[in-house]
Each structure stands twice: as structure tokens, then as C-alpha cells.
C-alpha positions in Angstrom: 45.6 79.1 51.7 48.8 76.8 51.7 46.5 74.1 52.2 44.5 74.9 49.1 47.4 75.4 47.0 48.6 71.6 47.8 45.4 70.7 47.5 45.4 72.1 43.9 48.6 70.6 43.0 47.8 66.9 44.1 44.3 67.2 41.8 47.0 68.5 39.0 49.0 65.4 39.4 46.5 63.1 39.6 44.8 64.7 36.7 48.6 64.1 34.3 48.3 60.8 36.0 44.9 60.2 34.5 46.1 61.6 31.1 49.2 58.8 31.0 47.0 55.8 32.4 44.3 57.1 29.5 46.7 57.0 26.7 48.2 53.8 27.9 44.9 52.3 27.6 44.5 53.6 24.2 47.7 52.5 22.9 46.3 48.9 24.8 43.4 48.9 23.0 44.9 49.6 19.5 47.5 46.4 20.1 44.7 44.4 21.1 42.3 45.3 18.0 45.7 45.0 16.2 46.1 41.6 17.1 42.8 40.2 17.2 42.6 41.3 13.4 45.8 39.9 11.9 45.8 36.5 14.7 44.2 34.5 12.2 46.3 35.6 9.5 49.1 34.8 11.7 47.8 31.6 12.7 47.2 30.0 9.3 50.7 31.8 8.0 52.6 30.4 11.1 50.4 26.7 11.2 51.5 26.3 6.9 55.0 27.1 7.1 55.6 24.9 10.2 53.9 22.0 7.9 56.1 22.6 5.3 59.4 22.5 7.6 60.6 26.0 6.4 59.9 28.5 9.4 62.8 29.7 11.3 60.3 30.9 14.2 59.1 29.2 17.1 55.3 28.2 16.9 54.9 29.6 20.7 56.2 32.4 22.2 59.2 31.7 24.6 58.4 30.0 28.1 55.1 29.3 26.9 54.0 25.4 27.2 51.2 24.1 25.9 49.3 22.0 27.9 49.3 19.3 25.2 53.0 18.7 24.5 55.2 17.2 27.5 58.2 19.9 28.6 61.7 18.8 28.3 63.3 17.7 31.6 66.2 20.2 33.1 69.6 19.7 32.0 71.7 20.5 34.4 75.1 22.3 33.1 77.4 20.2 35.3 78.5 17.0 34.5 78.5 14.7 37.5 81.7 12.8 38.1 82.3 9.4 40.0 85.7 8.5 41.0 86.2 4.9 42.1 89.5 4.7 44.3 90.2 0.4 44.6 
């Protein structure tokens, strides 16, 4: 009977688990439609304002690179010092 019983709890847990992983896909799923509906908007908003010099916001989102444009080499905090004794 005990057996049963845990048995019956671990299908109730996996069963709230399903419910959380089903509403996260939802709310995936709305972001996505969301997205894919304004993107062009966004594109041709984002592509005319950075044209006309007058957009505070980056064109990409942060660490992205495109594969077109060459990164910027590291700059390294530190400045290096020499000292030449004679």
C-alpha cells in the first residue's frame, strides 16, 4: 500500500511538472509568434534610424558578432611598463 501511495505521488509531481513545462512552452510560443510578427517592423525601424545617425541602440544584441564585420582586438586594462636602468 505504501508503495502505491509513492507511486501516486511521483505521477502527481510529474503531472505539475508537465503543467509548468506546458505553460513555459506556451508562453515560448507566444514570444516567438510575437517576434516573428513585429521582426520586420523592427528591422526596417532599427536599419532607418541607424542610416540616419540618430539611434541610441546597438544594431545587434550584446556579444553578438556578425560574421561580416571584423571584432575589435582585446584591450587589455593594464598598461605595460618598460624601465630602462643605464
Amino acid at each position: 500500500m505504501m508503495e502505491l501511495r509513492a507511486s501516486l505521488r511521483k505521477i502527481e509531481e510529474m503531472n505539475e511538472r508537465i503543467e509548468e513545462l506546458e505553460s513555459a512552452l506556451q508562453n515560448c510560443e507566444i514570444r516567438i509568434e510575437y517576434l516573428e510578427t513585429n521582426k520586420d517592423h523592427q528591422r526596417k525601424g532599427r536599419m532607418a534610424n541607424a542610416e540616419e545617425g540618430d539611434n541610441d541602440e546597438p544594431l545587434y544584441l550584446p556579444g553578438f558578432n556578425p560574421p561580416h564585420v571584423q571584432t575589435q582586438a582585446e584591450v587589455h586594462p593594464y598598461k605595460s611598463f618598460v624601465i630602462i636602468r643605464l
